[in-house]
KOLTOR-105483 format. One line per 3 residues: their letters; for each residue y, z, x of N, C-alpha, C. Coordinates in Angstrom, 3 decimals, m for minus. Example, Ala and Ser with C-alpha at 12.3 -4.5 7.8 and 13.67 -1.06 7.14 Angstrom:
as = m5.690:7.800:13.190:m4.500:7.800:12.300:m3.300:7.800:13.200  m2.250:7.080:12.850:m1.060:7.140:13.670:0.030:7.870:12.900;
% end
This chain:
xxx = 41.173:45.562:m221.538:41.707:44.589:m220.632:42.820:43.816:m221.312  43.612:43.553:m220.366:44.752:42.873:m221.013:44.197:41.239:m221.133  45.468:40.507:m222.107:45.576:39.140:m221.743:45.468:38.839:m220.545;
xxx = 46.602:38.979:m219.805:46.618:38.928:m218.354:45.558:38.709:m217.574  44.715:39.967:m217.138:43.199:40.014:m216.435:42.343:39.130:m217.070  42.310:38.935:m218.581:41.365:37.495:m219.032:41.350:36.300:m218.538;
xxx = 42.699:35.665:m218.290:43.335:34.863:m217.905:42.785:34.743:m216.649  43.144:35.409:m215.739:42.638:35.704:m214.431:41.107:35.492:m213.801  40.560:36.081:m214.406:39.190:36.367:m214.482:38.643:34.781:m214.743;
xxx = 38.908:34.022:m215.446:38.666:32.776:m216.058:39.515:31.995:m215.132  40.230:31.664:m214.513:40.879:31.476:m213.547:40.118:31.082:m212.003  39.442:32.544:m211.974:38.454:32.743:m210.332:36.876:32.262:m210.975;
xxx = 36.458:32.288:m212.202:35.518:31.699:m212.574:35.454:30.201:m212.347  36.505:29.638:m213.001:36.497:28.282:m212.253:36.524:27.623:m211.179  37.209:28.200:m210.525:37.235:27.942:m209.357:35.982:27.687:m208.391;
xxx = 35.385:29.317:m208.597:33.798:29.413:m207.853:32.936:28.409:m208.188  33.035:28.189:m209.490:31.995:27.364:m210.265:32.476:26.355:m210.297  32.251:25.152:m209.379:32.225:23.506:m209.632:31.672:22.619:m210.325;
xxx = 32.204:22.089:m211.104:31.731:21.113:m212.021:30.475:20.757:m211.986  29.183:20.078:m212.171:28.492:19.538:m211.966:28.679:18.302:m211.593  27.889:17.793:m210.032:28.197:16.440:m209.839:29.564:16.283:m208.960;
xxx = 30.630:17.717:m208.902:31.771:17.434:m208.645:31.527:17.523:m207.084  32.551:17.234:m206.131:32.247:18.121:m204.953:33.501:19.025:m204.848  32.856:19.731:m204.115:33.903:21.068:m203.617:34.880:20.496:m202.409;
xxx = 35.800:20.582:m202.354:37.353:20.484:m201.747:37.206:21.740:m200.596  37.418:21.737:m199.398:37.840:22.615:m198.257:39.045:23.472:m199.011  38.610:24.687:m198.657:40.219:25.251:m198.941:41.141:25.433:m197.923;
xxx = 41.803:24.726:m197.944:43.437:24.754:m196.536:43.285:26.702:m196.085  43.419:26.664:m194.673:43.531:28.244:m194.191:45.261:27.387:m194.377  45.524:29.339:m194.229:47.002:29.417:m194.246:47.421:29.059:m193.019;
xxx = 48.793:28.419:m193.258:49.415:28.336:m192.312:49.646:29.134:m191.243  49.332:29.181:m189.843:49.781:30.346:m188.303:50.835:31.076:m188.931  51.038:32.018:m188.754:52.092:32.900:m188.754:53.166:32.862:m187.248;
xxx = 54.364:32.631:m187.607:55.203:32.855:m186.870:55.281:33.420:m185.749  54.864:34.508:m186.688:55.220:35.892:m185.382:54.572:36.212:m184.417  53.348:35.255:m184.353:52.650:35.789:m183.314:52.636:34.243:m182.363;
xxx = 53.416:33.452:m182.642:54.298:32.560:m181.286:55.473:33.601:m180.787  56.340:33.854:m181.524:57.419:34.507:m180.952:57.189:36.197:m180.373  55.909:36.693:m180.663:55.363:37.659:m179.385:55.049:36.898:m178.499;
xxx = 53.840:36.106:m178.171:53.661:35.391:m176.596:55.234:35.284:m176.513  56.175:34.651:m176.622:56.981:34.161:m176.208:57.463:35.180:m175.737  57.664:36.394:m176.462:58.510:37.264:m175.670:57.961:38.171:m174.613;
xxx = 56.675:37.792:m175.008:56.011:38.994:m173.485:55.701:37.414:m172.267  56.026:36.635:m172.609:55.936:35.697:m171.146:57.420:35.642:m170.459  58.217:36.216:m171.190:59.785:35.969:m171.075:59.849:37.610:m170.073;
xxx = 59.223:38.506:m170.690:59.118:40.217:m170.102:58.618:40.131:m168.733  57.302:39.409:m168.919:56.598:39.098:m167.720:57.296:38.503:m166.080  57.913:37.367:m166.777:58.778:36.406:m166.041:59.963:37.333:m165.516;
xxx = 60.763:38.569:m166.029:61.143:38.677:m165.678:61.281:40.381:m165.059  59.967:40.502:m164.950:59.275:41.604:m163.986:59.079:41.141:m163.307  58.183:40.478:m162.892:57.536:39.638:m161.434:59.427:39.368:m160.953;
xxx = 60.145:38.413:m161.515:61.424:38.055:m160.871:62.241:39.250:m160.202  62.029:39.960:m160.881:62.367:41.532:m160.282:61.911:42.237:m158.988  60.651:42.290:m159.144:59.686:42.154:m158.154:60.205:42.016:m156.865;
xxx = 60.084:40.229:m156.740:60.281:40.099:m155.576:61.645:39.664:m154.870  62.265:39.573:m155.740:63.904:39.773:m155.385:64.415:40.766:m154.748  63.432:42.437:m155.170:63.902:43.465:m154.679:63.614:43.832:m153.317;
xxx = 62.442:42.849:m152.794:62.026:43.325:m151.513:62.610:42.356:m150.709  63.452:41.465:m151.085:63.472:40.498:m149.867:64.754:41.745:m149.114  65.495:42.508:m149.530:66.219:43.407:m148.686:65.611:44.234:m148.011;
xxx = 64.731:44.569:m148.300:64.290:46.062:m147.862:62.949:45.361:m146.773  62.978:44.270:m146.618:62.036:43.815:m145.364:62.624:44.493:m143.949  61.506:44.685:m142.908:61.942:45.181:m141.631:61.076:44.569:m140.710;
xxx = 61.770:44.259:m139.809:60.751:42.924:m138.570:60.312:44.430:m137.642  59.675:44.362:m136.819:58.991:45.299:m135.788:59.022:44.089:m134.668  59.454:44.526:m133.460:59.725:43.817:m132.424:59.215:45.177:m131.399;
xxx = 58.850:44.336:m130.166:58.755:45.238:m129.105:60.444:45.320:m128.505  60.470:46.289:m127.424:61.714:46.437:m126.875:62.194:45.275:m126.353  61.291:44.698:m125.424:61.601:43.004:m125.168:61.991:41.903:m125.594;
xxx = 61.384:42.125:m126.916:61.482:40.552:m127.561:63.296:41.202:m128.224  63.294:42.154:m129.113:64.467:42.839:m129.538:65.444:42.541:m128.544  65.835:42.812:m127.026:66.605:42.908:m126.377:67.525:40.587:m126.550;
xxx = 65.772:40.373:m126.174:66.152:39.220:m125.709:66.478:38.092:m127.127  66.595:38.842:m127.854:67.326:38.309:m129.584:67.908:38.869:m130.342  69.359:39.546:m128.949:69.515:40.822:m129.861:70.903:39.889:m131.193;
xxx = 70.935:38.954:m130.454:72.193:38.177:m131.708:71.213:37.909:m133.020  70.220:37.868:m133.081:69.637:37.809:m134.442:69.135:39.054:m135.284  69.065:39.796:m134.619:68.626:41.338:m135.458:69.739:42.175:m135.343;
xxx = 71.401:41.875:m134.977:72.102:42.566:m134.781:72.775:43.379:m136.354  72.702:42.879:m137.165:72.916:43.590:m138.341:72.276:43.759:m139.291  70.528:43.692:m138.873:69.609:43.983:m139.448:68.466:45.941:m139.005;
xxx = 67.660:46.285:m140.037:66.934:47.267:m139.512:66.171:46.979:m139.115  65.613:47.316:m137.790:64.631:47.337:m137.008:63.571:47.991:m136.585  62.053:48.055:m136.389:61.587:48.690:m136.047:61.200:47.832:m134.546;
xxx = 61.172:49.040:m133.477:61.277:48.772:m132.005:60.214:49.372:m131.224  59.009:49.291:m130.703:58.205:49.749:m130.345:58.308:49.645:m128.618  58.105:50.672:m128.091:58.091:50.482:m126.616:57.489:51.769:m125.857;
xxx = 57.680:52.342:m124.947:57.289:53.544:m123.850:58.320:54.104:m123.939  58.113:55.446:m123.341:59.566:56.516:m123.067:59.683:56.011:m121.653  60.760:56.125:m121.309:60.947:55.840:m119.874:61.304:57.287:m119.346;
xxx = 60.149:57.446:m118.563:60.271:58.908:m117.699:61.792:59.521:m117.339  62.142:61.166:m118.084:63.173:61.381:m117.169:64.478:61.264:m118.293  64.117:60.320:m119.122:65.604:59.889:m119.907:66.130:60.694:m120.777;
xxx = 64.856:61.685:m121.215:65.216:62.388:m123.006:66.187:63.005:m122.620  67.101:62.914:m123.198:67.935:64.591:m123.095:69.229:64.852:m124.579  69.356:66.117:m124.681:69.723:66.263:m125.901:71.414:66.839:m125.768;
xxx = 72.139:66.628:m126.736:73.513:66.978:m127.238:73.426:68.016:m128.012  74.444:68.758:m127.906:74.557:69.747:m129.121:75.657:69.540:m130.184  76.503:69.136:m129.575:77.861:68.836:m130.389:78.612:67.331:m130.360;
xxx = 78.185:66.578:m131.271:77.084:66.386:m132.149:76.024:66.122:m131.821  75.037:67.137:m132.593:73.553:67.019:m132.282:72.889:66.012:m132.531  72.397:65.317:m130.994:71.747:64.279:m130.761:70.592:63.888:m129.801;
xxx = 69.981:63.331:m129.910:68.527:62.968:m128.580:69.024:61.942:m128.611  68.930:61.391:m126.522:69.078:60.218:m126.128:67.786:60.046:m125.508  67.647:58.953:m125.275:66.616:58.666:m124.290:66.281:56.699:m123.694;
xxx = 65.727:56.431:m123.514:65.573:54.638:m122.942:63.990:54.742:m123.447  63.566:53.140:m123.793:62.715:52.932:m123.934:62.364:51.539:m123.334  61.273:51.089:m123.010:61.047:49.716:m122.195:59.594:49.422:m122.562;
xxx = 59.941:47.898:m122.422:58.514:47.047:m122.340:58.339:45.864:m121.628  57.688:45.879:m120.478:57.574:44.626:m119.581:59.103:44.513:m118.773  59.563:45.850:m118.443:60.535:46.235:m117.415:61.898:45.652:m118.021;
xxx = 61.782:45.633:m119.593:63.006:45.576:m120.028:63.371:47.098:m120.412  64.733:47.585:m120.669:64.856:48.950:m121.123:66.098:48.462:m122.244  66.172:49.834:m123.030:66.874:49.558:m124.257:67.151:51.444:m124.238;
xxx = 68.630:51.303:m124.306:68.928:52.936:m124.561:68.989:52.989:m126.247  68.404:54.333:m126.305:68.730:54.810:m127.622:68.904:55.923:m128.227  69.892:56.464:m129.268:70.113:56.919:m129.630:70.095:57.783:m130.686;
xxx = 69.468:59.298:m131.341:68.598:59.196:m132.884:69.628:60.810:m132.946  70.832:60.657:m133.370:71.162:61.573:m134.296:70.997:62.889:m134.961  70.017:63.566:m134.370:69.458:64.010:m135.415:68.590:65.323:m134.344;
xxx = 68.870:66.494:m134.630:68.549:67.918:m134.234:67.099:67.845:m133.475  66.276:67.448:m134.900:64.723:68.145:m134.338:63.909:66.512:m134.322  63.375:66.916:m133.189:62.836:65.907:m132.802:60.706:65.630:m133.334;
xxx = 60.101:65.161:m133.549:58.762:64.983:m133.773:58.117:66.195:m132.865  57.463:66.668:m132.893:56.314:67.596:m132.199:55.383:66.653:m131.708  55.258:65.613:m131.503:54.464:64.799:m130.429:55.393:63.700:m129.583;
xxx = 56.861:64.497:m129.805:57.554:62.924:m129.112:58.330:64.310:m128.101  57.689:63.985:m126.818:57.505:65.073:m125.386:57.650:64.100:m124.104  58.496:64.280:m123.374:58.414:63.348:m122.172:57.512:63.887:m121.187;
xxx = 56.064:64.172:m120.803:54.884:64.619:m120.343:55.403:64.172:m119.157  55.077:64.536:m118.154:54.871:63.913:m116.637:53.019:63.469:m116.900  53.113:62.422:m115.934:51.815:61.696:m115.949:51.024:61.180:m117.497;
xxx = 51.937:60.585:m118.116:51.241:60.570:m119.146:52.857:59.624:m119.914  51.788:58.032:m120.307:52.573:57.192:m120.816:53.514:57.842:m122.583  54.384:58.004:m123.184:54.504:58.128:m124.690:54.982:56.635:m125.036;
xxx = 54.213:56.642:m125.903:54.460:55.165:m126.757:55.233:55.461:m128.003  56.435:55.166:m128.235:57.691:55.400:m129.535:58.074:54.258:m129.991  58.253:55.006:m131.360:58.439:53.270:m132.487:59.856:54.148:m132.725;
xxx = 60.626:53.770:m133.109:62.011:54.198:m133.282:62.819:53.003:m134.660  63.019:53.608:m135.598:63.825:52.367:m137.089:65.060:53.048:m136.522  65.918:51.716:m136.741:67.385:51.664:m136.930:67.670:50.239:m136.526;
xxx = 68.974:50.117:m136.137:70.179:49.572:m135.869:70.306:49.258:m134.770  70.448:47.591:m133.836:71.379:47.617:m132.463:72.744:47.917:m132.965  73.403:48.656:m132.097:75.095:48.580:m132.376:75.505:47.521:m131.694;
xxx = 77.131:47.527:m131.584:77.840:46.275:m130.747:78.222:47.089:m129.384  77.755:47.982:m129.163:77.953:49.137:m127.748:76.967:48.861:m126.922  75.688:47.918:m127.692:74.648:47.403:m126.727:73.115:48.992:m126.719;
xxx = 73.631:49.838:m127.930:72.309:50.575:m127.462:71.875:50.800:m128.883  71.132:51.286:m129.186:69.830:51.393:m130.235:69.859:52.402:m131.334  70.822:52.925:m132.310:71.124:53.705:m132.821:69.672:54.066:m134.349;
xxx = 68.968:55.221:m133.923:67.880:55.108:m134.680:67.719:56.073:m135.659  67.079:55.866:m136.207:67.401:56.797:m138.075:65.962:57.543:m138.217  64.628:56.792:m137.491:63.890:57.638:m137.285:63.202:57.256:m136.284;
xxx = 62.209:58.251:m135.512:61.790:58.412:m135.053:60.214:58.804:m134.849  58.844:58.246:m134.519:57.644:58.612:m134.169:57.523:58.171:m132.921  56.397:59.139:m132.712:55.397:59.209:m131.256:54.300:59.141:m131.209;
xxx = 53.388:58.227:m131.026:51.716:58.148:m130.791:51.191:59.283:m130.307  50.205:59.597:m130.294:49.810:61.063:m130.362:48.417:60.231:m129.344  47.986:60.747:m127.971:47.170:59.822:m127.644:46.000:60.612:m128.417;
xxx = 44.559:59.604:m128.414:43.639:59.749:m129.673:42.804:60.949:m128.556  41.607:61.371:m129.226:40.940:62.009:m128.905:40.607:62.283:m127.571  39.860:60.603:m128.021:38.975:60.281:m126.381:40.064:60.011:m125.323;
xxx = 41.645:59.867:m125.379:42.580:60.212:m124.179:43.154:61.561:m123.912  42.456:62.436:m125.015:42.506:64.061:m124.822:41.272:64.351:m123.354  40.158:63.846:m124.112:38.821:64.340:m123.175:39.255:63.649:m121.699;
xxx = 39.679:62.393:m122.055:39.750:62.042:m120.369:40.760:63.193:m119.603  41.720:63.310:m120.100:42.540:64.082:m119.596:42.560:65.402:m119.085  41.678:66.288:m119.847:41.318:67.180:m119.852:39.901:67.280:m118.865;
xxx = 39.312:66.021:m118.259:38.250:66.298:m117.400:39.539:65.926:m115.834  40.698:65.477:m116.163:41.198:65.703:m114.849:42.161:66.593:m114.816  42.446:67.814:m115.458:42.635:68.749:m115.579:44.345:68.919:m116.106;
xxx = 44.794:68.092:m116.709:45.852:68.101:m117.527:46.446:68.412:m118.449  47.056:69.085:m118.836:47.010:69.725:m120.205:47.632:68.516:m121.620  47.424:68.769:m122.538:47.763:67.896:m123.981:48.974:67.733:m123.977;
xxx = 49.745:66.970:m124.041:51.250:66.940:m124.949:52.021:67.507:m125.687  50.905:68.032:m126.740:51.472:69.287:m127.579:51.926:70.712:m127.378  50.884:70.427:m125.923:50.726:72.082:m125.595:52.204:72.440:m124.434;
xxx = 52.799:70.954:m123.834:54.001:71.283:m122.979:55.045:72.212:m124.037  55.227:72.918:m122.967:56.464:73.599:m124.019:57.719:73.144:m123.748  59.039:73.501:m124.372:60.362:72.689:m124.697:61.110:72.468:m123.217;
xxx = 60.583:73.444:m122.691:61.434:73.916:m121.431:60.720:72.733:m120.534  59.773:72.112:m120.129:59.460:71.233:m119.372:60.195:69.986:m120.242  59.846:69.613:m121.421:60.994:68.527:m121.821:62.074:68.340:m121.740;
x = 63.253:69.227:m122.244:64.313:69.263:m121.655:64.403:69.511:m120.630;
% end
């Protein structure tokens, strides 16, 4: 063993071993370490500015759902906003373009009507203008300043089961089952 380790050794001996009579002294813990303020700090700073992210990003991408009615009768406030528009087909209206390929049709609620317009080739496989038989259509888009309803998409309620069975005990056939040629 060196000097050194003697030294040492005699050193931690004293220490352990208190005088007789003496008292023993607390030993100070070390001082906090730094670094682990300036992590919280930086993951409350990360945090803060995820959540801020968050919800900043949705305040655009919100969409009101209005019936055809209420939409018509406010159309200066949703005019350069997206809309979702819920209403009935109005019997009779669908009819399609080829050049440029488009479906028109009207939709109404509480004997308001709203024409509209959806761009776009192929239409839903449950969105059928049936004779005797209400279709209920939600339609997203746009009022234009032309006064009609320019829509980006398109669904059709599919009536549920139990308006299959009724139907079918008064001898009507399904929606699905009309073929193209009675729609157009």
């Amino acid at each position: 063993m060196s000097d050194l380790d003697k030294e040492l050794e005699r050193a931690v001996a004293a220490i352990e071993e208190p005088a007789p009579g003496a008292r023993r002294e607390p030993v100070p813990s070390p001082p906090a370490r730094k670094g682990n303020l300036g992590l919280l700090i930086g993951l409350l700073v990360m945090c803060g500015a995820i959540l801020t992210l968050v919800f900043t990003s949705f305040s655009g991408s919100s969409m009101y759902s209005k019936k055809v009615d209420e939409l018509v009768n406010e159309k200066a406030k949703y005019a350069d906003r997206v809309v979702r528009v819920q209403g009935i087909l109005v019997k009779g209206t669908l009819t399609r373009r080829d050049q440029p390929c488009e479906h028109r049709f009207e939709m109404e609620t509480k004997g308001v009507v709203l024409p509209v317009r959806y761009p776009v080739c192929i239409l839903p496989d449950t969105f059928r203008d049936v004779p005797d038989m209400a279709v209920e259509v939600t339609a997203e888009g746009k009022l234009t300043s032309a006064g009609h309803f320019e829509a980006s998409t398109i669904f059709a309620k599919c009536p549920s089961k139990y308006d299959m069975k009724e139907m079918q005990k008064d001898g009507k056939k399904a929606p699905h089952a009309a073929s193209m040629a009675q729609v157009l």
